[in-house]
One Martini backbone bead per residue (centre of mass of N, CA, C, O) as a GRO file, in nm:
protein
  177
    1UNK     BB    1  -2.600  -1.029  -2.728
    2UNK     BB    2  -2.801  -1.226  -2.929
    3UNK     BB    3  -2.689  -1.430  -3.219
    4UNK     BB    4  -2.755  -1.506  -3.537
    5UNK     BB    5  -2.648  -1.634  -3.776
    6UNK     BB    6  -2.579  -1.363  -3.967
    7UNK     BB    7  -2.574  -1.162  -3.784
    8UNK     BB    8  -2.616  -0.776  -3.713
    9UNK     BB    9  -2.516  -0.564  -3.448
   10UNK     BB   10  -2.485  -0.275  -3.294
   11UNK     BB   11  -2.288  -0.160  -3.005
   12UNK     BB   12  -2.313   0.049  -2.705
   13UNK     BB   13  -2.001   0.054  -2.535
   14UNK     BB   14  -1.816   0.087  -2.246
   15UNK     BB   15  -1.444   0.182  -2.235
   16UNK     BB   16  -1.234   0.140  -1.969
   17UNK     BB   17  -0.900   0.239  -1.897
   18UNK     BB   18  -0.650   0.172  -1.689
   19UNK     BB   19  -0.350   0.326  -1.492
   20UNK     BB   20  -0.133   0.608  -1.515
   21UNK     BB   21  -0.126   0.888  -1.267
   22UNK     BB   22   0.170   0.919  -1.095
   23UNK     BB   23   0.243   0.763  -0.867
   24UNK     BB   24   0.421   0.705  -0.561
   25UNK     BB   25   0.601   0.505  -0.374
   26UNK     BB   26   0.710   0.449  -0.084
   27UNK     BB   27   0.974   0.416  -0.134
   28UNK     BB   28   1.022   0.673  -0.282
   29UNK     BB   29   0.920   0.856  -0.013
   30UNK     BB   30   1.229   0.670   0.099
   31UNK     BB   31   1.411   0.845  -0.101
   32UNK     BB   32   1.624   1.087  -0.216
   33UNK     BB   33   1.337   1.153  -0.426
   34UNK     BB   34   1.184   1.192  -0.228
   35UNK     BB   35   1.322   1.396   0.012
   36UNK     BB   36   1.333   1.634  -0.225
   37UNK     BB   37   1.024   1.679  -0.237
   38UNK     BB   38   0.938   1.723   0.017
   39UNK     BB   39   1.121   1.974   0.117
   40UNK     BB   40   1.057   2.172  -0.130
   41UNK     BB   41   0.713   2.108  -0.048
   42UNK     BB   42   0.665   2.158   0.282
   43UNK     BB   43   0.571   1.840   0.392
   44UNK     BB   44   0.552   1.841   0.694
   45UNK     BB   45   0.235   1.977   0.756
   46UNK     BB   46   0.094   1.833   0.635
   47UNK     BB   47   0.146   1.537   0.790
   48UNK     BB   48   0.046   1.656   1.055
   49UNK     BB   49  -0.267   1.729   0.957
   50UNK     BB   50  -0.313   1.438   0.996
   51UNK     BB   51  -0.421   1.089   1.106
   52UNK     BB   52  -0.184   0.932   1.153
   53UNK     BB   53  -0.029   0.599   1.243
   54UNK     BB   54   0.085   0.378   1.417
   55UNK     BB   55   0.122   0.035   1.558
   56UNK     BB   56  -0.039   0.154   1.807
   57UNK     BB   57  -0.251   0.416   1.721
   58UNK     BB   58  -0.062   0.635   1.771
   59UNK     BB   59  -0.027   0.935   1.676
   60UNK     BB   60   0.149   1.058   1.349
   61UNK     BB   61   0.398   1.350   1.415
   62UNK     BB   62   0.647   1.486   1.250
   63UNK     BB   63   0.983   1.625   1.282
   64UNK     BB   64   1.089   1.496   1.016
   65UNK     BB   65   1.214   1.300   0.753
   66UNK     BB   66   1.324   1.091   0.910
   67UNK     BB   67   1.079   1.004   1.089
   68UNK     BB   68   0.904   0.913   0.818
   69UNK     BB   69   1.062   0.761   0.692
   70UNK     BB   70   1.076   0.496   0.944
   71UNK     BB   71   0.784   0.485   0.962
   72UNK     BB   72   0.719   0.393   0.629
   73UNK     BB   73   0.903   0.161   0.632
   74UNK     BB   74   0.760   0.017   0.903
   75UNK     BB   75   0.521  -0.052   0.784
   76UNK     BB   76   0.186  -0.250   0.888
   77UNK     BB   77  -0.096  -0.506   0.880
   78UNK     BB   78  -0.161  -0.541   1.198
   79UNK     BB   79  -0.211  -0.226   1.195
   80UNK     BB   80  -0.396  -0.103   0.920
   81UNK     BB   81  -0.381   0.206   1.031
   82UNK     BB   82  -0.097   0.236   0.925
   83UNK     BB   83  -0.112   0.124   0.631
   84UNK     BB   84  -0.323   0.342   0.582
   85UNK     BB   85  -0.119   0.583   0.636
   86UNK     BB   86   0.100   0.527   0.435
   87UNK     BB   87  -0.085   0.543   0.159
   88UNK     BB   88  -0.186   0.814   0.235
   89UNK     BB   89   0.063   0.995   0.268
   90UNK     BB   90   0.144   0.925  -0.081
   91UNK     BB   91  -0.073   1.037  -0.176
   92UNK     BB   92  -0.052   1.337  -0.048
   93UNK     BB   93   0.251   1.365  -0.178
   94UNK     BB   94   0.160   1.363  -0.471
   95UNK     BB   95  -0.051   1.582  -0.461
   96UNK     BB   96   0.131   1.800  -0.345
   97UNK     BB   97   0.340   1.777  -0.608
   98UNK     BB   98   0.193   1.695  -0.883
   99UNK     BB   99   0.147   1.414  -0.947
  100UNK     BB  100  -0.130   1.408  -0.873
  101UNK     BB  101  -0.476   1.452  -0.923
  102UNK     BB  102  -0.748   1.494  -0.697
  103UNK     BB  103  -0.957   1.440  -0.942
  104UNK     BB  104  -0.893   1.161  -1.011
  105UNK     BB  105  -0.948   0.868  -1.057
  106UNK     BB  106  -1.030   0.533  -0.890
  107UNK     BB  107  -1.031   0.248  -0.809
  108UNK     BB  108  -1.250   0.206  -0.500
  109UNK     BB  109  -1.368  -0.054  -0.384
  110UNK     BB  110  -1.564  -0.016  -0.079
  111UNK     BB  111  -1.606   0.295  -0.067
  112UNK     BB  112  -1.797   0.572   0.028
  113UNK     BB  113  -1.717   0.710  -0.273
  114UNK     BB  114  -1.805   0.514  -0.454
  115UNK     BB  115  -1.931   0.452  -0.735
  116UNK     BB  116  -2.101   0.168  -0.848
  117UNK     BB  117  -1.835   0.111  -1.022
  118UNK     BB  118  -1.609   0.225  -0.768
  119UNK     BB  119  -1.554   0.496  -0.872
  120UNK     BB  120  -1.306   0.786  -0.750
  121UNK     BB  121  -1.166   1.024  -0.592
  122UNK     BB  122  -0.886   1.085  -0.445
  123UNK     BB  123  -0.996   1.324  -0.240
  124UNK     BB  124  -1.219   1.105  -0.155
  125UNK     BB  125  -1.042   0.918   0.009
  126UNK     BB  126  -0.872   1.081   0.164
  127UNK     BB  127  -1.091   1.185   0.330
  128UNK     BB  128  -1.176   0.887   0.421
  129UNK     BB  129  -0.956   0.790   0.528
  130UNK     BB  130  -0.878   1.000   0.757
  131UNK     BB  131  -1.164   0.967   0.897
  132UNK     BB  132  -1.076   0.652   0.966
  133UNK     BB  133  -0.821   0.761   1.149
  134UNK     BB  134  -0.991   0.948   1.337
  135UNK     BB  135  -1.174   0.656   1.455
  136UNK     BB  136  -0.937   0.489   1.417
  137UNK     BB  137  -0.603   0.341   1.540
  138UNK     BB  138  -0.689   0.038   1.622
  139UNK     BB  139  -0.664  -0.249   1.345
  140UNK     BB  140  -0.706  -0.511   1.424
  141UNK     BB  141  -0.817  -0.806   1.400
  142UNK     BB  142  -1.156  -0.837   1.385
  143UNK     BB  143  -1.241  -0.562   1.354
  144UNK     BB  144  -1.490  -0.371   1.214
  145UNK     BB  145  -1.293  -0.171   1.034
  146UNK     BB  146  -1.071  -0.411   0.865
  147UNK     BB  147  -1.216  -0.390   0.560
  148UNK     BB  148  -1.226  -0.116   0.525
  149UNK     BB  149  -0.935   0.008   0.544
  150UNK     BB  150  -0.846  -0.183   0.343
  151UNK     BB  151  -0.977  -0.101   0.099
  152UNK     BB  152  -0.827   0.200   0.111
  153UNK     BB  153  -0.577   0.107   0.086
  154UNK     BB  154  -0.573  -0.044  -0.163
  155UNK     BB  155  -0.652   0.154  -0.363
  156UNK     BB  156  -0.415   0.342  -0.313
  157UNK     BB  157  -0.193   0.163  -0.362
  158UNK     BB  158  -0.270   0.128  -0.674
  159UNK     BB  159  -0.202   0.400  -0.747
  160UNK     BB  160   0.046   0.406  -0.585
  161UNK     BB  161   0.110   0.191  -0.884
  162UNK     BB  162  -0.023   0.298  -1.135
  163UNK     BB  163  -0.324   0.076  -1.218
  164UNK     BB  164  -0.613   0.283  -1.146
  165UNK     BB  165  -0.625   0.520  -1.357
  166UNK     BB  166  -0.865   0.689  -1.546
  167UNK     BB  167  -0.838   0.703  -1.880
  168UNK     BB  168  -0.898   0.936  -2.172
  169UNK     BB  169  -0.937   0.667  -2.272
  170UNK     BB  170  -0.921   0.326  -2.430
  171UNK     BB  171  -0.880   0.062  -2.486
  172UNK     BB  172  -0.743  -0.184  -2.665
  173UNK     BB  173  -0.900  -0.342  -2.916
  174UNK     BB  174  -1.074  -0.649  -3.008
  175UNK     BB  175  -1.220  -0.896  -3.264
  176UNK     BB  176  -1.289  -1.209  -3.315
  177UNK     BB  177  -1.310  -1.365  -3.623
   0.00000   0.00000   0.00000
């Protein structure tokens, strides 16, 4: 809106506001803090469910904690599919411990499920990665899937660092003198 000199005008424009919203991080999910609550929520089936990828692109399916916890701090985006496994694992371990909930908003550009103006659910990320996991399992430089996975990768990490989650009211803001 443009303003002329003593001009007053009133305008009503979206404010929206990210931050946290439970997530938590690779890390995490690999210290004695993630393994009490992986295990008390019997969440070795949770991952065996999913598309999950090795470095090599072959499916991975835990069948211990140990399994996971080297897994996922193994985790590399030399092939995509992995970080992006690693990430989605994280969060689908967020979602089903009750830290995320899967209907919360995420910033989410580049993904098939973000509305126009970038902004998806978790559940829909979670379900287009795990997708994208089962399309594509060796995801090296080059590939044409690789900026596809990476997009969900970001979205997912920036989440689990609690970044991107649409809070219930806006930012404060001021205005200039």
């Amino acid at each position: 809106v443009n303003l002329l000199a003593d001009d007053e005008k009133t305008v009503l424009f979206g404010n929206l506001c990210v931050g946290a919203g439970g997530g938590k991080t690779l890390g995490f999910w690999s210290n004695k803090n993630g393994q009490a609550l992986f295990s008390a929520g019997n969440a070795l089936p949770v991952m065996v469910a999913q598309n999950l990828r090795n470095a090599d692109g072959t499916h991975f399916d835990p069948a211990s904690y140990t399994a996971f916890r080297t897994w996922i701090l193994g985790a590399s985006a030399t092939n995509m599919a992995y970080m992006l496994s690693a990430q989605m694992a994280a969060m689908k371990l967020n979602v089903h411990n009750g830290n995320v909930s899967g209907s919360a908003l995420i910033y989410a550009p580049g993904t098939l499920s973000a509305n126009p103006l970038g902004f998806a659910t978790v559940n829909a990320v979670l379900a287009e990665a795990n997708a994208a996991l089962g399309a594509n399992g060796l995801v090296l430089a080059g590939h044409p899937s690789r900026a596809y996975q990476e997009s969900l990768k970001n979205a997912l990490d920036d989440a689990n660092n609690n970044k991107t989650f649409v809070q219930p009211g806006p930012c404060p803001f001021t205005f200039a003198p």
